[in-house]
MARBA-3410 file (N, C-alpha, C, O; in Angstrom, 1 decimal):
116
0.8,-1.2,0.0,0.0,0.0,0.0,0.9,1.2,0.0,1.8,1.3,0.8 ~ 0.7,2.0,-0.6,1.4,3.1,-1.1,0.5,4.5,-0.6,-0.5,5.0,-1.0 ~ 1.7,4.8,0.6,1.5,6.4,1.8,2.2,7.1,1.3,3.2,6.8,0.6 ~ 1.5,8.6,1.7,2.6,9.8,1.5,2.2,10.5,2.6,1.0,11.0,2.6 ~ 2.8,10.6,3.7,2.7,11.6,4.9,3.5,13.3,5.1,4.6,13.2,5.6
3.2,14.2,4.8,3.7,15.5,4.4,3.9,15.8,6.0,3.5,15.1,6.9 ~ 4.7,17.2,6.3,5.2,17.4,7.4,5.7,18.6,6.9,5.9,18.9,5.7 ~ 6.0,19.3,8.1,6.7,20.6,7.8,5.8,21.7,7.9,6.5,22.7,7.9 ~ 4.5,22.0,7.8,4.0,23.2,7.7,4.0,24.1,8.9,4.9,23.9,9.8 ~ 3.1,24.9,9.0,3.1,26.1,10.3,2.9,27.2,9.7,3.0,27.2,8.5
2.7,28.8,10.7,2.6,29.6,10.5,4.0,30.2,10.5,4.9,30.0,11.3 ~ 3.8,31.3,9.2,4.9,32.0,9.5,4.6,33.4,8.6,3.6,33.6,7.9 ~ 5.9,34.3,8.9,5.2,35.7,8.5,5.7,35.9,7.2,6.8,35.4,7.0 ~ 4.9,36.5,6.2,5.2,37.1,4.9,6.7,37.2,5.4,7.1,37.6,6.4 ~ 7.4,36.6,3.8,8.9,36.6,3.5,9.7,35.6,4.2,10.9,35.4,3.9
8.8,34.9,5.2,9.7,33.8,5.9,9.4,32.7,4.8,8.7,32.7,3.8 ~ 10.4,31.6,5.8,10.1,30.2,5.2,9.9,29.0,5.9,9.9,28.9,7.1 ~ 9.8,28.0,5.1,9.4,26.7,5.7,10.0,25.9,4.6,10.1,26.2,3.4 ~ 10.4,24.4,5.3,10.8,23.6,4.7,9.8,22.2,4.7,9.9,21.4,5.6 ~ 9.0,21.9,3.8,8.0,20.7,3.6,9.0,19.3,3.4,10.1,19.3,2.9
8.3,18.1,4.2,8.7,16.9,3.7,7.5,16.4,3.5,6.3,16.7,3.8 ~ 8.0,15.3,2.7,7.0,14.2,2.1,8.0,12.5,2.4,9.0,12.1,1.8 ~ 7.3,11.9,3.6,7.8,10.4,3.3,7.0,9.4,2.6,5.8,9.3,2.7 ~ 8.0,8.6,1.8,7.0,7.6,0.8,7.0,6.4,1.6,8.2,6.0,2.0 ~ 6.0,5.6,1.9,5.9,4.2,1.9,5.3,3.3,0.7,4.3,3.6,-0.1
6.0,2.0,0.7,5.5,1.2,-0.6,5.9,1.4,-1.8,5.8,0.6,-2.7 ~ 6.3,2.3,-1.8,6.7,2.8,-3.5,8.4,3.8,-3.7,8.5,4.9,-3.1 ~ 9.0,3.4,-4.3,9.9,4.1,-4.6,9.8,5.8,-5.1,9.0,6.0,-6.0 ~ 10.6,6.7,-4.7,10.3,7.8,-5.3,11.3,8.1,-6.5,11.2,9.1,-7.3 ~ 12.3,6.9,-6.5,13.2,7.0,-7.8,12.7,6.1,-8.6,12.3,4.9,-8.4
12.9,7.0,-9.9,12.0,6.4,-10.9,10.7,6.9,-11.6,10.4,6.6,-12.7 ~ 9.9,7.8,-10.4,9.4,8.5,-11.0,9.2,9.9,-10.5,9.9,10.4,-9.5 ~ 8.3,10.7,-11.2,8.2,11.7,-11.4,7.2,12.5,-10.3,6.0,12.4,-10.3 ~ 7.9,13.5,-9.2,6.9,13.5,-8.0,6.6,15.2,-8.1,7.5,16.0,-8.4 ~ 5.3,15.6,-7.7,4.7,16.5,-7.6,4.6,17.3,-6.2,4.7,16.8,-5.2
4.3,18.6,-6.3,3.6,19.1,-5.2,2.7,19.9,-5.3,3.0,21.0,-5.8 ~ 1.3,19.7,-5.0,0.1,20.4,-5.0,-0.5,21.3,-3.8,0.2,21.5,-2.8 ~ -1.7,21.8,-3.9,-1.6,22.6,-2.9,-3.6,22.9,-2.8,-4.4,22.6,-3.7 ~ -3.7,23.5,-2.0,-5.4,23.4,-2.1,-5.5,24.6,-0.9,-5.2,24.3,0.3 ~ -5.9,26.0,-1.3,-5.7,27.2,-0.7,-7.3,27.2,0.2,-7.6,28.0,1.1
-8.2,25.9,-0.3,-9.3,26.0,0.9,-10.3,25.3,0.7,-10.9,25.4,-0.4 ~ -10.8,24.5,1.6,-11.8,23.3,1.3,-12.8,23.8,-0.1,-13.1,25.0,-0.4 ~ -13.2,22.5,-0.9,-14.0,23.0,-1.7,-13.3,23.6,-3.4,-13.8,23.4,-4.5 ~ -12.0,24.5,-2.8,-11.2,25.0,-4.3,-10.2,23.5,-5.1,-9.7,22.6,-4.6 ~ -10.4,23.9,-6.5,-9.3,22.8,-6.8,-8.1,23.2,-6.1,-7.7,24.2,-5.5
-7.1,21.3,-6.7,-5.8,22.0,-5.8,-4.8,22.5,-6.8,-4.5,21.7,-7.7 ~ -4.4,23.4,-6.7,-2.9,23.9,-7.5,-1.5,22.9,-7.6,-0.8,22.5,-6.7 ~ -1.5,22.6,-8.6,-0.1,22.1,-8.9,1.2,23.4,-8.5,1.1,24.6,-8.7 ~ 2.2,22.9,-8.0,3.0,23.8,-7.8,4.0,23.4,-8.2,4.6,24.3,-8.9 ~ 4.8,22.0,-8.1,6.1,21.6,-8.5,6.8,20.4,-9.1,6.8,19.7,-8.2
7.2,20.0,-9.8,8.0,18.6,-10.4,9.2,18.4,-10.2,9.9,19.3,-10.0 ~ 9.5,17.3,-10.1,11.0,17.3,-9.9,10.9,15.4,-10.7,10.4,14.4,-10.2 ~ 11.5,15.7,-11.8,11.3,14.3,-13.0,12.0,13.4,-13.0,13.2,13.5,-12.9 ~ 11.3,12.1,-13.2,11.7,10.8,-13.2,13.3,10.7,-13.3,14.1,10.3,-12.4 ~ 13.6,11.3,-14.7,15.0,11.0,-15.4,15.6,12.2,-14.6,14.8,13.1,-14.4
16.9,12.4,-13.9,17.8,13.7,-14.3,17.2,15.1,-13.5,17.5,16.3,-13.8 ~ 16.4,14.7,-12.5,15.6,15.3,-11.3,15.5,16.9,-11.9,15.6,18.0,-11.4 ~ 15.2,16.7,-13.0,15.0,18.1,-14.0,13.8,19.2,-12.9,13.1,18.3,-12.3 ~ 13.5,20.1,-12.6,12.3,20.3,-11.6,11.8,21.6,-12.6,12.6,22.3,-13.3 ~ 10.4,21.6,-12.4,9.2,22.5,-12.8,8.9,23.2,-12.1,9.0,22.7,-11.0
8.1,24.8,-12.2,6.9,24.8,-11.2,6.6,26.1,-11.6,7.2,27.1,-12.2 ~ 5.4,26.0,-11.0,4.1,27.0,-11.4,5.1,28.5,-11.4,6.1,28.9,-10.9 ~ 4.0,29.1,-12.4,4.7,31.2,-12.4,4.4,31.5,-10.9,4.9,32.5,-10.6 ~ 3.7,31.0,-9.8,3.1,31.6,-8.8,4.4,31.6,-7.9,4.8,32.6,-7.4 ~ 5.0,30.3,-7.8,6.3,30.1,-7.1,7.4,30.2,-7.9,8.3,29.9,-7.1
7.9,30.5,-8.8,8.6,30.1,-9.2,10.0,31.0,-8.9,9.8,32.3,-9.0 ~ 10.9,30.7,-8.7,12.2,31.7,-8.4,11.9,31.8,-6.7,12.6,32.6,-6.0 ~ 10.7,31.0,-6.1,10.9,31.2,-4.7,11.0,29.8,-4.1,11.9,29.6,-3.3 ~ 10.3,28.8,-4.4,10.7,27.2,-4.0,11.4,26.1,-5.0,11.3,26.0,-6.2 ~ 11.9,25.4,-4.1,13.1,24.3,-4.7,12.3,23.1,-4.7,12.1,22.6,-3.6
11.9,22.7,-5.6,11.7,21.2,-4.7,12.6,19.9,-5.1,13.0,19.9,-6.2 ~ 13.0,18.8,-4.4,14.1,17.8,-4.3,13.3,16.7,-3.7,12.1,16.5,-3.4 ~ 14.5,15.8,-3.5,14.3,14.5,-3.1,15.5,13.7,-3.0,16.4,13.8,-3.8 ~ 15.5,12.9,-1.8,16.5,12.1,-1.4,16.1,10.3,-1.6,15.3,9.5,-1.1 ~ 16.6,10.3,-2.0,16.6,8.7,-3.3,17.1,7.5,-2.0,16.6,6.4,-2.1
17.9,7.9,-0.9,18.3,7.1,0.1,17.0,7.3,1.1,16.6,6.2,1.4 ~ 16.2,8.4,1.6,16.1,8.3,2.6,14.3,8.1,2.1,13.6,7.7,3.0 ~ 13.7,8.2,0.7,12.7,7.8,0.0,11.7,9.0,0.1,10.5,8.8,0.1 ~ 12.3,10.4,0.2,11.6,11.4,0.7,11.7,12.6,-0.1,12.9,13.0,-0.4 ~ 10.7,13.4,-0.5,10.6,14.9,-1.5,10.1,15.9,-0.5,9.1,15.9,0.2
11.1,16.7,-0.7,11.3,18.4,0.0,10.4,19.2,-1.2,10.1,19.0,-2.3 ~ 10.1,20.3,-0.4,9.7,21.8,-1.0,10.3,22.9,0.0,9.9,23.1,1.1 ~ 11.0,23.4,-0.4,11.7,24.6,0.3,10.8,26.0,-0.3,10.8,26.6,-1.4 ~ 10.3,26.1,0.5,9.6,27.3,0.1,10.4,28.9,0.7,10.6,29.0,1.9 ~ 10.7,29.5,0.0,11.1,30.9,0.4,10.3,32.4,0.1,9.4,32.7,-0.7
10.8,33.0,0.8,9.8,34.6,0.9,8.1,34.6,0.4,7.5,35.3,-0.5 ~ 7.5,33.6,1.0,6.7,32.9,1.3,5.7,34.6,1.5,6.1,35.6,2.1 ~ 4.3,34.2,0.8,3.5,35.4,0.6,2.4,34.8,0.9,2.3,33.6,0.8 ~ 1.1,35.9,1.4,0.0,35.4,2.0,-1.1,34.3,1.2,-2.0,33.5,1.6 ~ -0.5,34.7,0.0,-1.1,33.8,-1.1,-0.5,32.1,-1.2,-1.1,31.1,-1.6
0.4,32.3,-0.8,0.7,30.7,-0.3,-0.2,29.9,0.8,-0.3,28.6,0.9 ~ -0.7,30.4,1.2,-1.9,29.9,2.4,-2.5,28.7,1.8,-3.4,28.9,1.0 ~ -2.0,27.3,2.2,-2.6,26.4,1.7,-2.6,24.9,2.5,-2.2,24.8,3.7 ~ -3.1,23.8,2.1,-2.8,22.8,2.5,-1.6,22.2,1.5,-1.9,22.3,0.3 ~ -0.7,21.8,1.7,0.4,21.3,0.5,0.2,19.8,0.7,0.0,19.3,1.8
0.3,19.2,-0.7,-0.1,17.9,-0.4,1.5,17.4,-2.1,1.8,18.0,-3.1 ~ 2.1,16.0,-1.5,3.1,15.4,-2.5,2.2,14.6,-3.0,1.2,14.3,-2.4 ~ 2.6,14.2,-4.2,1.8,13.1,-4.6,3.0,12.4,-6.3,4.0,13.0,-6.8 ~ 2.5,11.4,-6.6,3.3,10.7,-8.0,2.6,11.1,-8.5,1.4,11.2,-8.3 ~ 3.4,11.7,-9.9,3.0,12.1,-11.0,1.9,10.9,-12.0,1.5,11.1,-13.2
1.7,10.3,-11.5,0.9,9.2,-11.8,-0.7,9.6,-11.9,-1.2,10.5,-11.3 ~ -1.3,8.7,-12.7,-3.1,8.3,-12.4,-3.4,7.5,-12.0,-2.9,6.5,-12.5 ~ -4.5,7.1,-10.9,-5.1,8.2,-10.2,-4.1,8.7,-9.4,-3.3,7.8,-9.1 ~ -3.9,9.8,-8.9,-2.8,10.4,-8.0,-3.3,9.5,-6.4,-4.4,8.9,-6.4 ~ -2.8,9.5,-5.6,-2.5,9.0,-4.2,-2.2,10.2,-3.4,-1.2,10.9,-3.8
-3.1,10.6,-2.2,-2.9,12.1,-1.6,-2.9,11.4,-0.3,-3.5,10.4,0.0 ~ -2.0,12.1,0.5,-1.7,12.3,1.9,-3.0,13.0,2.5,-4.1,13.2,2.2 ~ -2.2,13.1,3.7,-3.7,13.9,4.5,-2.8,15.7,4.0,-3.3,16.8,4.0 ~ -1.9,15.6,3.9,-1.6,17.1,3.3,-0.9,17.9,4.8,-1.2,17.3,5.8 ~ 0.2,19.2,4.8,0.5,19.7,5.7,0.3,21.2,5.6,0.8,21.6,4.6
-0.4,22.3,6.6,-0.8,23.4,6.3,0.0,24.0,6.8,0.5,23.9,7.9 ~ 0.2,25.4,5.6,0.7,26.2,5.8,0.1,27.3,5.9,-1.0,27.2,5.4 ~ 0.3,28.5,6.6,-0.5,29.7,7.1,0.4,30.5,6.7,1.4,30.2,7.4 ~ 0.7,31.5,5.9,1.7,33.1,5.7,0.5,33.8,6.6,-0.7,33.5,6.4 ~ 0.9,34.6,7.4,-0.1,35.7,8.1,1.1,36.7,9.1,2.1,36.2,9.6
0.7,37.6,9.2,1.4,38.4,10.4,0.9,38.6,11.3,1.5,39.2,12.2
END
């Protein structure tokens, strides 16, 4: 059975940061192609935000982030980061990892709050 448990969120003030994990059970995260989504509030779809690809950890991500989060993955420890920086109130979300795959496989997701 194939888990993804996210971690890392909290409040923090416009311009700060946080660092997201995602651990995989059941399934390798080398090999394929892992995402990060995000869902700004019960009810809205969720935003794709990030890739980081199967081959050659090539990484994508949305104009909304982009030039402000990294996202990675550690192939030993089976686990994808999102480094989010100068983090703006519009980031306000639940962040959820998931495999670039169909049907996707969602965590319970880790919330983030930008607020002052």
């Amino acid at each position: 059975q194939v888990q993804l448990v996210e971690s890392g969120g909290g409040v923090v003030q416009p311009g700060g940061s946080l660092r997201l994990s995602c651990v995989v059970s059941g399934r390798s995260v080398s090999g394929h192609s892992m995402d990060w989504f995000r869902r700004a509030a019960p009810g809205k779809d969720r935003e794709w935000v990030a890739q980081i690809s199967r081959t050659d950890d090539v990484t994508h991500y949305a104009d909304t982030v982009k030039g402000r989060f990294t996202i990675s993955r550690d192939h030993d420890k089976n686990k994808v980061y999102l480094q989010m920086n100068k983090l703006k109130p519009d980031d306000t979300a639940v962040y959820y990892c998931t495999f670039a795959l169909a049907p996707p496989i969602w965590g319970q997701g880790t919330q983030v709050i930008v607020s002052k």
